[in-house]
Every structure is written in structure tokens, then in C-alpha cells.
MARPA-893867 format. One record per residue (C-alpha): chain; z, x, y; residue number from 1; residue in one letter. Coordinates in Angstrom, 3 decimals. Each point is the difference from the previous one (the first is absolute). Example, Ala and Ser with C-alpha at 12.3 -4.5 7.8 and 13.67 -1.06 7.14 Angstrom:
2
dovex kette=A; pz=7.800; px=12.300; py=-4.500; nr=1; rest=A
dovex kette=A; pz=-0.660; px=1.370; py=3.440; nr=2; rest=S
END
This chain:
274
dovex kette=A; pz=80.391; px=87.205; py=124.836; nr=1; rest=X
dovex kette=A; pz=3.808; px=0.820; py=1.236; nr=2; rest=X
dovex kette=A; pz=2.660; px=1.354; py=-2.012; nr=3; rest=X
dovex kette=A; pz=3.473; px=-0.878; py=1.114; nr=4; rest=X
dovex kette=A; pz=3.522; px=-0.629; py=-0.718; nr=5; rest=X
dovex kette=A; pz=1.728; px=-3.391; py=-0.100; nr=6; rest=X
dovex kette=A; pz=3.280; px=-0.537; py=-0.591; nr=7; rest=X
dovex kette=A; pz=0.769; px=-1.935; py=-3.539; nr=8; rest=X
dovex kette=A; pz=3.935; px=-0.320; py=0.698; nr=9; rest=X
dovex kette=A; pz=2.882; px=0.197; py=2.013; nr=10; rest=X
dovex kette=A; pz=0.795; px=2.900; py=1.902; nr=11; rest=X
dovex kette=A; pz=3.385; px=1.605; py=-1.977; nr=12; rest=X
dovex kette=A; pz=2.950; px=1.948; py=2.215; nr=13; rest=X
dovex kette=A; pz=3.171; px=1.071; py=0.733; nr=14; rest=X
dovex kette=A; pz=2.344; px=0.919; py=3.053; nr=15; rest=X
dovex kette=A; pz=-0.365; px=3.902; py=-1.217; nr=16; rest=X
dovex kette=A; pz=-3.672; px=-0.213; py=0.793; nr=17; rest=X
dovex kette=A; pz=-1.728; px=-0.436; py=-3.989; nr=18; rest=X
dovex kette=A; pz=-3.195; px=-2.001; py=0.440; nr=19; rest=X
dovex kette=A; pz=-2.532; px=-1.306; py=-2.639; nr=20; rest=X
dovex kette=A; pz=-2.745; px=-2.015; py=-0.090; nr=21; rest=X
dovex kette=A; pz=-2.828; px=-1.396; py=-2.779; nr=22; rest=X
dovex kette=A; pz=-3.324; px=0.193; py=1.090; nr=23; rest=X
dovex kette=A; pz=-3.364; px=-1.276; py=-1.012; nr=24; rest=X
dovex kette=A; pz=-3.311; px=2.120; py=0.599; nr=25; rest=X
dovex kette=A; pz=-2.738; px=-2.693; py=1.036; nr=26; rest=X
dovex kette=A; pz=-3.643; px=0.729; py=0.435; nr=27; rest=X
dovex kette=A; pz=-0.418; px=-2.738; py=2.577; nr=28; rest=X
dovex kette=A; pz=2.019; px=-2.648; py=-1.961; nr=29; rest=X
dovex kette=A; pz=-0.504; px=1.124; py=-3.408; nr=30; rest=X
dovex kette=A; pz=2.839; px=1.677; py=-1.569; nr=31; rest=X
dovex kette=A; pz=-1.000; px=3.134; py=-1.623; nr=32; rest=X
dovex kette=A; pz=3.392; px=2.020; py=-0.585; nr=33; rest=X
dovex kette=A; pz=3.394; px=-0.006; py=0.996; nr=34; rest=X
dovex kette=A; pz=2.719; px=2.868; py=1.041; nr=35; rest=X
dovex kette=A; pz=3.839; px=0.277; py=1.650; nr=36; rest=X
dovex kette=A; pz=0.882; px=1.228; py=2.536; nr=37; rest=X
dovex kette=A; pz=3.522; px=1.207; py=0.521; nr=38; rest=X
dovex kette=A; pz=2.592; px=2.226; py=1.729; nr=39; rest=X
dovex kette=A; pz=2.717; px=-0.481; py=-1.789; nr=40; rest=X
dovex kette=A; pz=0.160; px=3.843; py=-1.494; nr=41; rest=X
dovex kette=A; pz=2.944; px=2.136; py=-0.015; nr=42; rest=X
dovex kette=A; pz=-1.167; px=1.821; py=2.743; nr=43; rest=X
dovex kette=A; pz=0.479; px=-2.544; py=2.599; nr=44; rest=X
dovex kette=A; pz=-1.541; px=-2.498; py=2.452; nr=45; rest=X
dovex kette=A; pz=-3.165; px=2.603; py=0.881; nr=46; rest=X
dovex kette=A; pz=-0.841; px=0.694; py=-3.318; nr=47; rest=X
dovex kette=A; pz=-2.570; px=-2.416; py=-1.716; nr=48; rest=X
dovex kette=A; pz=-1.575; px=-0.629; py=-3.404; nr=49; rest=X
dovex kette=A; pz=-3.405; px=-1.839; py=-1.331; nr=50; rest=X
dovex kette=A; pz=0.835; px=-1.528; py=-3.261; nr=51; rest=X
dovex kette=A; pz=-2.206; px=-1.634; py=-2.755; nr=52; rest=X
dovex kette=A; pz=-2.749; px=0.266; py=1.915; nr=53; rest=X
dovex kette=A; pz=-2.838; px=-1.614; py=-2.426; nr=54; rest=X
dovex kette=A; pz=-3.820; px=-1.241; py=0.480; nr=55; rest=X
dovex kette=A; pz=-1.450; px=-2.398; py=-2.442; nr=56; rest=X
dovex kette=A; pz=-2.473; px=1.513; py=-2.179; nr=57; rest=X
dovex kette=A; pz=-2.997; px=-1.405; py=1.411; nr=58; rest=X
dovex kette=A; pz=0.223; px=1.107; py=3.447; nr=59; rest=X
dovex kette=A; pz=1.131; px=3.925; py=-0.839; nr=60; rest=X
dovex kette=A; pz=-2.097; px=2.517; py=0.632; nr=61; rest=X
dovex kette=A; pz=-0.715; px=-1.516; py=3.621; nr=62; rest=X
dovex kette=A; pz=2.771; px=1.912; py=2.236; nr=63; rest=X
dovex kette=A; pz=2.287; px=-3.420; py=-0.238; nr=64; rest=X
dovex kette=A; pz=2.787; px=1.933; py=-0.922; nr=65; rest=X
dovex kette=A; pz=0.086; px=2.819; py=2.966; nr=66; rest=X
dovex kette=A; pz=-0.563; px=-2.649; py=2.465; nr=67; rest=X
dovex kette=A; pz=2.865; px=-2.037; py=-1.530; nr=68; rest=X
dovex kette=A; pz=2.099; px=3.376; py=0.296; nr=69; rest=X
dovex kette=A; pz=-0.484; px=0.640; py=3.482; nr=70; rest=X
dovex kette=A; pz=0.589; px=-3.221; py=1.225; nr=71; rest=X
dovex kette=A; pz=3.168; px=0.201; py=-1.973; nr=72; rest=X
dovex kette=A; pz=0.493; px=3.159; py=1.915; nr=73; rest=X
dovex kette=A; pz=-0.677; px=-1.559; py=3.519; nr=74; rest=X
dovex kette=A; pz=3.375; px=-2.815; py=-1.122; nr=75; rest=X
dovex kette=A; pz=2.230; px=3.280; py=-0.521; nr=76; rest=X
dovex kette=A; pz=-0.789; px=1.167; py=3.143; nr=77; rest=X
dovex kette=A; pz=0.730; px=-3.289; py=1.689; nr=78; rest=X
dovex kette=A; pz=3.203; px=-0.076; py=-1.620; nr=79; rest=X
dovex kette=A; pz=0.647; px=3.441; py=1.312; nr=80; rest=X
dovex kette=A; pz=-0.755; px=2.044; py=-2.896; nr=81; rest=X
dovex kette=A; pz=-0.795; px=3.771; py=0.218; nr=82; rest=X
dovex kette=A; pz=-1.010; px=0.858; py=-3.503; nr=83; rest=X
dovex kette=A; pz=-1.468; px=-2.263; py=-2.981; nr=84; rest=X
dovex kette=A; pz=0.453; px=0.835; py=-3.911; nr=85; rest=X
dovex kette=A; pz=-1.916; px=-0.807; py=-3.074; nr=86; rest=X
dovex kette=A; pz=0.094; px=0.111; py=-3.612; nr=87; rest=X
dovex kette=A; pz=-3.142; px=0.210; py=-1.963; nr=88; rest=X
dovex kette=A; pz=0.024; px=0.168; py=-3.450; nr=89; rest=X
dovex kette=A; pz=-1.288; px=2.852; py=-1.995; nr=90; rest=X
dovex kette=A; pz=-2.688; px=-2.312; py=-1.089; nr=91; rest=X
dovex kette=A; pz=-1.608; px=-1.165; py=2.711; nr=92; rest=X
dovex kette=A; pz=-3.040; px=2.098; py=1.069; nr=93; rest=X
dovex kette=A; pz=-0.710; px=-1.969; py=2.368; nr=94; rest=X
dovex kette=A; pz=3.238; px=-0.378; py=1.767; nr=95; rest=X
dovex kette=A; pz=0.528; px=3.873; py=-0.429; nr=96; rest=X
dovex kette=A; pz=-3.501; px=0.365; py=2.023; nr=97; rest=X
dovex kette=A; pz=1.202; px=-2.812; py=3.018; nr=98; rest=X
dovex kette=A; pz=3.063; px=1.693; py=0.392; nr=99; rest=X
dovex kette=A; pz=-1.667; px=3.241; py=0.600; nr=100; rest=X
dovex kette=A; pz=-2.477; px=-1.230; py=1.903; nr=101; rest=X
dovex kette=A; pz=2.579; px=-1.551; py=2.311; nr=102; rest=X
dovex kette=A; pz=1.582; px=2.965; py=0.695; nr=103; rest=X
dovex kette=A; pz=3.497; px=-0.313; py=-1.997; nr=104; rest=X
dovex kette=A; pz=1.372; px=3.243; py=-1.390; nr=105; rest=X
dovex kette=A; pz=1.797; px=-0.028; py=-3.687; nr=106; rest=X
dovex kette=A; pz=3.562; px=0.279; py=0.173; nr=107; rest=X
dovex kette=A; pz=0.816; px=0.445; py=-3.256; nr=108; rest=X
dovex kette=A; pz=-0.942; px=-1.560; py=-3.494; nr=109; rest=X
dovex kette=A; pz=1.677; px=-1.817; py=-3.318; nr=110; rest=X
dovex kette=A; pz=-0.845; px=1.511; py=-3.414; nr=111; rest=X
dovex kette=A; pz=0.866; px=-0.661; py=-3.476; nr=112; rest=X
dovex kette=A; pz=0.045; px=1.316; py=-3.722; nr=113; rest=X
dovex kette=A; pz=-0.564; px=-1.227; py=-2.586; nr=114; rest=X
dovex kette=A; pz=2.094; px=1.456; py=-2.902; nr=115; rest=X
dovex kette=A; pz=-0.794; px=0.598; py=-3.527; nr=116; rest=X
dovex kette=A; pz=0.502; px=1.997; py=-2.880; nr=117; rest=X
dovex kette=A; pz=3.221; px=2.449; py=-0.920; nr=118; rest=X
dovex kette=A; pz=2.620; px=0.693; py=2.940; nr=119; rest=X
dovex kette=A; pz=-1.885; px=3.219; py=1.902; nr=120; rest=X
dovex kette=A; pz=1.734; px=3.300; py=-0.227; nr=121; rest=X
dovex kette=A; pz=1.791; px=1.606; py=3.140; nr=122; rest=X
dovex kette=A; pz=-0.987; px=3.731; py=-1.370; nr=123; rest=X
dovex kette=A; pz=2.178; px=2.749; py=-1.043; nr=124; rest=X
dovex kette=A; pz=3.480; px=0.888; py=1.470; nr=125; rest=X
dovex kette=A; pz=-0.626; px=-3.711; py=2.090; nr=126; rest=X
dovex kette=A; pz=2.871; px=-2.887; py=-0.460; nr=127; rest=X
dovex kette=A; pz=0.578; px=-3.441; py=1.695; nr=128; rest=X
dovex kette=A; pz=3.560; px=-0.992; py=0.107; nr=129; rest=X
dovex kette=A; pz=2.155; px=-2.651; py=2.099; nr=130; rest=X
dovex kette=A; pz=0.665; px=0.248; py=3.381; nr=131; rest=X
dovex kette=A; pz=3.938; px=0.733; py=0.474; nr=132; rest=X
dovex kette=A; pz=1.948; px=-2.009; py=2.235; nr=133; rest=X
dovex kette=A; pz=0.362; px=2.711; py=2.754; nr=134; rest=X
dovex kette=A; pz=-3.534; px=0.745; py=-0.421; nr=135; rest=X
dovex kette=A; pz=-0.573; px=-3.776; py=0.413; nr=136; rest=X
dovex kette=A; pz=2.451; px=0.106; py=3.265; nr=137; rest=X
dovex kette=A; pz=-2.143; px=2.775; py=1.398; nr=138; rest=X
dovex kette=A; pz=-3.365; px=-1.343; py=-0.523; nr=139; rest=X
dovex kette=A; pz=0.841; px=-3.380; py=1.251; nr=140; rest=X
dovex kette=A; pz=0.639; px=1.619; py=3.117; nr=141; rest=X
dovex kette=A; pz=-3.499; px=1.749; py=0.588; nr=142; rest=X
dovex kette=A; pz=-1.421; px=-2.699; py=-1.522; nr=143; rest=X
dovex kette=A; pz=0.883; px=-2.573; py=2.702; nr=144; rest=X
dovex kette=A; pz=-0.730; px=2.740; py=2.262; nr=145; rest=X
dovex kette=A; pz=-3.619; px=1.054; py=-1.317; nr=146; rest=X
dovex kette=A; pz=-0.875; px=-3.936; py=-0.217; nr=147; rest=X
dovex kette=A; pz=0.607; px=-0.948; py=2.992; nr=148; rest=X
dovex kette=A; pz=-2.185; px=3.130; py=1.322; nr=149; rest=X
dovex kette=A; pz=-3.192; px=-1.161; py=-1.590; nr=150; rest=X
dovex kette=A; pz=0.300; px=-3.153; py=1.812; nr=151; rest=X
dovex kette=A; pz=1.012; px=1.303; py=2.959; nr=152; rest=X
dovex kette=A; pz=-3.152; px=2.210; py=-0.326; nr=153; rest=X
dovex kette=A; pz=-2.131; px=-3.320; py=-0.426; nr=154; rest=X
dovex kette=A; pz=1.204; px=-1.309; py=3.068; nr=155; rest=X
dovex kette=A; pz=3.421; px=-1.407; py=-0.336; nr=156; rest=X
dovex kette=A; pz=3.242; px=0.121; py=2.844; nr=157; rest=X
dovex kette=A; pz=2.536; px=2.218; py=-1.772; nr=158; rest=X
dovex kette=A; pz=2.502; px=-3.036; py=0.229; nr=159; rest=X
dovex kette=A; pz=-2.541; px=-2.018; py=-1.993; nr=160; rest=X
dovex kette=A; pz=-0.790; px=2.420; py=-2.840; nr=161; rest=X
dovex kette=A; pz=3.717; px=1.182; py=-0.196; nr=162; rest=X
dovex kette=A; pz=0.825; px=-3.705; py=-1.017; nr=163; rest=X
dovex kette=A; pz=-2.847; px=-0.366; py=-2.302; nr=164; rest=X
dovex kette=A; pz=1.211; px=3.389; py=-1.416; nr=165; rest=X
dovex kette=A; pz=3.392; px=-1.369; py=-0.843; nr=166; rest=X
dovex kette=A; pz=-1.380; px=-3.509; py=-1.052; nr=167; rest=X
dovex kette=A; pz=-2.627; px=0.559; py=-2.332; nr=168; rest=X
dovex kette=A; pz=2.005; px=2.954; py=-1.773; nr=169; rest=X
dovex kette=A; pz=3.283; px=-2.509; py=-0.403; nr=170; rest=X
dovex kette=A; pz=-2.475; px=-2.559; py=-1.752; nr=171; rest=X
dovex kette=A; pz=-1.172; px=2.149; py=-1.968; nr=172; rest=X
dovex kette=A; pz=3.015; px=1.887; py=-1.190; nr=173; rest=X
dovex kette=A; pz=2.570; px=-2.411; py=0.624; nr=174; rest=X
dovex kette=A; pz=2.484; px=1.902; py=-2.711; nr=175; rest=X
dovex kette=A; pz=-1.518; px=3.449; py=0.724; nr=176; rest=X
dovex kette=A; pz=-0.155; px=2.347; py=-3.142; nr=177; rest=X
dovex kette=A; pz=1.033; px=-3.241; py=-1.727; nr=178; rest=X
dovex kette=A; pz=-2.791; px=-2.717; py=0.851; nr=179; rest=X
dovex kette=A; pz=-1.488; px=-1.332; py=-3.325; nr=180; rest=X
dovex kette=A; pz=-3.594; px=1.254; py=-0.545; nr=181; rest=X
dovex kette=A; pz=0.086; px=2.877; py=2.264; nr=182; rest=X
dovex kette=A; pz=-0.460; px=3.363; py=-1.135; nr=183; rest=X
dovex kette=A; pz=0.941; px=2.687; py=2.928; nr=184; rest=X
dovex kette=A; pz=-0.715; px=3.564; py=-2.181; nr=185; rest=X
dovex kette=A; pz=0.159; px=3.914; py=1.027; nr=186; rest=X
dovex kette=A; pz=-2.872; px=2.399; py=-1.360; nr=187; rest=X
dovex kette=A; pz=1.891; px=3.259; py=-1.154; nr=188; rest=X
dovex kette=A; pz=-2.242; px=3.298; py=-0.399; nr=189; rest=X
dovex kette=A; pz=2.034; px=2.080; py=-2.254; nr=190; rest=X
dovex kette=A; pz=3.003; px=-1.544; py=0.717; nr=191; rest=X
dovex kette=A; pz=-0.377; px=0.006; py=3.936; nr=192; rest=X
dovex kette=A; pz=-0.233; px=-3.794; py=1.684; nr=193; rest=X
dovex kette=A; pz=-3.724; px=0.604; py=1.687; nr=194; rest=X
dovex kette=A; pz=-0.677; px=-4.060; py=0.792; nr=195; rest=X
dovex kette=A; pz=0.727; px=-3.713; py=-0.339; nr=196; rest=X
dovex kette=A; pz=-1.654; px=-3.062; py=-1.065; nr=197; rest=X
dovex kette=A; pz=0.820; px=-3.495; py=1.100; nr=198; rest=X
dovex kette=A; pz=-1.475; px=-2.543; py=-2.799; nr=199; rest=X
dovex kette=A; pz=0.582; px=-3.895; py=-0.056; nr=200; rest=X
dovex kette=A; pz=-1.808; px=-3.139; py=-1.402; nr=201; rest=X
dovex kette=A; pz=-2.252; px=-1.979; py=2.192; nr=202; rest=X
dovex kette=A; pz=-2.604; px=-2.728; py=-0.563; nr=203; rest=X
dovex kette=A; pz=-2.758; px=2.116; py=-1.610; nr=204; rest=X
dovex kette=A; pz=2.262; px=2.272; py=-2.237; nr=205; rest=X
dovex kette=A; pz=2.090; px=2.941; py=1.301; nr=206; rest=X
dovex kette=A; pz=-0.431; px=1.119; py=3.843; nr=207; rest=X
dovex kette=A; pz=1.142; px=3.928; py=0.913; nr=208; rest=X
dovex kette=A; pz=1.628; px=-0.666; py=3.566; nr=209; rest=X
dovex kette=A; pz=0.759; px=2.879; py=0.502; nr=210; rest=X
dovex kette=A; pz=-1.053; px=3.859; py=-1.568; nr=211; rest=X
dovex kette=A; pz=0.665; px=3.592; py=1.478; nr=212; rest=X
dovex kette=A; pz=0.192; px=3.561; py=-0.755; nr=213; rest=X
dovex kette=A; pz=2.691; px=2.039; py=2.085; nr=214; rest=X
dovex kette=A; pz=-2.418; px=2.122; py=2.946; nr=215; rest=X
dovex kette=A; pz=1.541; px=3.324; py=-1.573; nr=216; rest=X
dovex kette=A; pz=-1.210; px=-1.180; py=-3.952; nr=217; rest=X
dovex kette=A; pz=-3.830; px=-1.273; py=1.173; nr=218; rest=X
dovex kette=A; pz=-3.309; px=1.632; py=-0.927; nr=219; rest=X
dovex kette=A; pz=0.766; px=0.734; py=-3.397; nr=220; rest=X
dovex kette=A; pz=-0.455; px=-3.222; py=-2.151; nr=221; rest=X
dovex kette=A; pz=2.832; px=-1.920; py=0.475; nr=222; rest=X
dovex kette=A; pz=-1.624; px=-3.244; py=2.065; nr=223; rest=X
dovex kette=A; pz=-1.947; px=-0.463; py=-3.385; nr=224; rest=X
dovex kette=A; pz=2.964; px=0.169; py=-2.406; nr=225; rest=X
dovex kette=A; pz=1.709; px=-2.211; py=2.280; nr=226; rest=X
dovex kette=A; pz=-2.532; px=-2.624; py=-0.335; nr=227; rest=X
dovex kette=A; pz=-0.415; px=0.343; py=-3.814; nr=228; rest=X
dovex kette=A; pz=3.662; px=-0.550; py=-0.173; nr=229; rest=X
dovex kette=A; pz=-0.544; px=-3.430; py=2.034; nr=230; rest=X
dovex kette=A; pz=-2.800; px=-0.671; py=-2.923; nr=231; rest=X
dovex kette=A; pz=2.640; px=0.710; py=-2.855; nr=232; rest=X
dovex kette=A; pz=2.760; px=-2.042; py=1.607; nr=233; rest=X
dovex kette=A; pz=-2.656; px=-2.956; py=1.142; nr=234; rest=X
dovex kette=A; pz=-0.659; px=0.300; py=-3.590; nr=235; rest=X
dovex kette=A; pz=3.386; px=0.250; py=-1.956; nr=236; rest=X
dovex kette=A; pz=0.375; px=-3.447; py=2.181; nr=237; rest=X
dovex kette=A; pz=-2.458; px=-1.636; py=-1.650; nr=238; rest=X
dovex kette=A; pz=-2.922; px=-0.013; py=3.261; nr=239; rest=X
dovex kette=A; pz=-3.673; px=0.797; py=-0.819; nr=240; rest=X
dovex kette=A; pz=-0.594; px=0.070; py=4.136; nr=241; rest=X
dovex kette=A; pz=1.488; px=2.206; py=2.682; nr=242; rest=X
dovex kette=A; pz=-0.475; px=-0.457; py=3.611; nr=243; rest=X
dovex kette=A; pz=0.154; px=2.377; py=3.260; nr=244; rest=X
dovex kette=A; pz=-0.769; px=-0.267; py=3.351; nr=245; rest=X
dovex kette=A; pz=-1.068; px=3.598; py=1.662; nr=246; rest=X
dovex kette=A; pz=-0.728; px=0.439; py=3.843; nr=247; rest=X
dovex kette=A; pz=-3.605; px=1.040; py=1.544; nr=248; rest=X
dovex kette=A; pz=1.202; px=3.882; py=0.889; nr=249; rest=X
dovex kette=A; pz=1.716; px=0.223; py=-2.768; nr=250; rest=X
dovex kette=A; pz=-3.095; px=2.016; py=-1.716; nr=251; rest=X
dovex kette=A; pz=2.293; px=1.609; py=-3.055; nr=252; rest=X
dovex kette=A; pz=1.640; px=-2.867; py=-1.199; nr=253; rest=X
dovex kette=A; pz=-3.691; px=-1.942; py=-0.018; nr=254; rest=X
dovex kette=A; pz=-1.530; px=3.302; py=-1.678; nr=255; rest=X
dovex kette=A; pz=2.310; px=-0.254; py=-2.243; nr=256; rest=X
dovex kette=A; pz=0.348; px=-3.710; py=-1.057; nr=257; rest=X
dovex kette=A; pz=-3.848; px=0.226; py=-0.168; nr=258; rest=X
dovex kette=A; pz=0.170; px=2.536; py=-2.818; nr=259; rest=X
dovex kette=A; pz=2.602; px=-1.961; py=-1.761; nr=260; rest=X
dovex kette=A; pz=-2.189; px=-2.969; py=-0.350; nr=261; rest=X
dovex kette=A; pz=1.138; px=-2.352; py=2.681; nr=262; rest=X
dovex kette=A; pz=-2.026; px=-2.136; py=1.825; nr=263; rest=X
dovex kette=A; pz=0.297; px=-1.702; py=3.244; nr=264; rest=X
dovex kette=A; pz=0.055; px=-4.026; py=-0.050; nr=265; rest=X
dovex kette=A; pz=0.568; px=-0.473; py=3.769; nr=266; rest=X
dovex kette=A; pz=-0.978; px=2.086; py=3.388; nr=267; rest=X
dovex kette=A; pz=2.288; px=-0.437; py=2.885; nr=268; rest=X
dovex kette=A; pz=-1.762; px=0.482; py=3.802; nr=269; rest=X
dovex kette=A; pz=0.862; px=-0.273; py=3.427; nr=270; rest=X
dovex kette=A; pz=-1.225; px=-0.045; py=3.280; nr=271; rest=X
dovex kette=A; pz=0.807; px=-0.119; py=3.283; nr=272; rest=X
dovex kette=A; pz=-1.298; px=-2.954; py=2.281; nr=273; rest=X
dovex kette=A; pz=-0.840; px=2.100; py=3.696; nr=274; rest=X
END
């Protein structure tokens, strides 16, 4: 029996490039699954992504899936792709094992919390307060500049992440300090600023977008009482869920979300098509 792809709609594009297509996985003419394939990701043109990539019950179990995921990868490279991305969710054992198998590499992972019980304490001599507004003028600054770093690092132009940078941070804070919902907090150590903490709402309950401890204050504690903060202020907000995403190197942070009780819902891989 052969495994292929068929295409089950039109082919969707633009002038920049963006491609994406629905396809079918057949076993000779029997549909067995189905998947997307697309490169319409921030990262441009040569950057592509398998989505929804399902088999029918019946016919797991019987390598349908990783042949349906490297034909998908054979499209991206005719459309000139140089690296392919997936999302598998925490769930799926199976889907973890394929994309290991295949050779993609985890880029980075989405874990949540869920919250219960009193507000957690900071510890002794440990306050939250809200950011000022020239503290708010100063970390906008390295915050456009950090972002668009990290996806510079994953393989965006400069150009491209700069704009991202600017764009996702003005819909997110459109009034700054002042956007309803959004709590942007310092962590003082007796009395002495040593971090910040970017909370907002989101579709699952509160998100922290964005959580640091200055280099000069790290190694002592601080990281956690940052995050406990984002638990007491998801909480005073009425959320029972909080949400983070946290890079693959990034061993600390994940050593430390792990001990706090979160727990990934989503792996994020890449790899490059040679």
C-alpha cells in the first residue's frame, strides 16, 4: 500500500510570498488523516509549518503519520523552504515520538498553572509594587530590544523582528502603563527594585509575557518571588490559570517553573530541510 498526500483545497497566497495548503493523507485512495501545510510564519517565505496533522484512529500505529510528515516536508522544499516547524501537544505520545524520530529539535515549550488556594507569600523583606512611568519608559526600550533578539536568534532578518518588536508590543500595550488588564510590577528586596513582571489576560486566564531579575540581583531567589507575585496578581484578578512560554536553553527558568507546578501543554520544534 502507498501513503501520500493529495491536495483537499486551493492553494492560499500572497504577493509577500505566504503559502498554505490543506492536504489529505491517502493510503492509495483511502483517506486516513489530514494535515496543512503552510509558510505563512513570521519568519518569512523559507520558513514552513505542518499544522493539524491528524490520522484516523484506525489506521495509527502504522507509520501513516511520519510518511504524511515528510511528504509535507518534500512541498516546503518545493516552495523553497529551508526549515519546517511543528507544534505537538503535550499530550500526544505519539506525536512527541515522530517528531523525534524525524529529527526536529525543541525550540521551546508552553506551560501553565493552575492556581488555587490563598495568594502565595513573596518571603520576608520581599514586595511587589507598580512599575513607575520612567521605569515603564526604560523597560519598554530593552524590551523591544530583547524581543526582537530572540527572534532574530530563531532565524529572523533584523528588519523583520524589529517590526514585529514594535507591533506586537503596541497591541498589546496600546496605552502603556495605562492598558486595562495589564499589570507591569517591580520586585523590591528590601526596598531595592531587583525585577519586573509583565502580566495580562489571555484566553486561558492570565499569561506572564514577560519576567526578569536585573543580572546584578540573580542567584539569590528572586526569579521565584517574581513568579509568585504573577500567581497573587493572576489571582487578585480573579484567574485560576496562568500561562508561560519558556525557550529550550533556557534551563533555569524551566527548572524553575517545573518546581512551581507548571506543566507544559504544547512543544515547539524545528528543523532544517538540507
Amino acid at each position: 500500500m502507498t501513503t501520500t498526500l493529495r491536495p483537499s483545497g486551493p492553494l492560499q497566497q500572497s504577493t509577500g510570498g505566504a503559502r498554505s495548503r490543506p492536504y489529505e493523507i491517502r493510503v492509495n485512495s483511502r483517506r486516513v488523516g489530514a494535515l496543512v501545510v503552510a509558510c505563512d510564519t513570521p519568519f518569512g517565505p523559507t520558513v514552513g509549518e505542518i499544522r493539524d496533522l491528524a490520522v484516523d484512529e484506525p489506521d495509527r500505529r502504522r507509520g501513516r503519520a511520519t510518511v504524511g510528515a515528510l511528504a509535507a516536508e518534500e512541498v516546503l522544499r518545493g516552495w523553497g523552504c529551508r526549515t519546517v516547524r511543528v507544534s505537538v501537544p503535550a499530550g500526544s505520545a505519539g506525536g512527541l515520538r515522530m517528531a523525534g524520530a524525524l529529527g526536529y529539535a525543541e525550540q521551546g515549550r508552553h506551560m501553565v498553572k493552575e492556581l488555587a488556594g490563598p495568594p502565595p507569600a513573596l518571603g520576608e523583606g520581599v514586595t511587589g509594587r507598580p512599575m513607575t512611568q520612567a521605569e515603564y519608559t526604560a523597560w519598554f526600550a530593552e524590551a523591544l530590544r530583547g524581543y526582537a533578539a530572540d527572534w532574530t536568534a530563531r532565524g529572523m532578518s533584523a528588519e523583520a523582528a524589529r517590526a514585529k518588536a514594535e507591533a506586537d508590543h503596541a497591541r498589546q500595550l496600546p496605552r502603556g502603563l495605562a492598558t486595562p488588564g495589564v499589570t507591569l510590577a517591580v520586585l523590591e528586596a528590601a526596598g531595592v527594585p531587583v525585577g519586573h513582571l509583565w502580566l495580562a489576560p489571555n484566553e486561558e486566564g492570565a499569561y506572564v509575557y514577560d519576567v526578569a531579575v536585573a543580572p546584578e540581583h540573580r542567584g539569590r531567589g528572586h526569579g521565584r518571588a517574581l513568579m509568585l507575585l504573577a500567581e497573587r496578581t493572576a489571582l487578585a484578578s480573579g484567574h485560576r490559570v496562568l500561562g508561560l512560554h519558556v525557550f529550550s536553553g533556557n534551563t533555569p527558568a524551566l527548572r524553575l517553573y517545573e518546581s512551581l507546578g507548571y506543566r507544559p501543554t504544547a512543544f515547539h520544534f524545528a528543523k532544517e530541510l538540507l
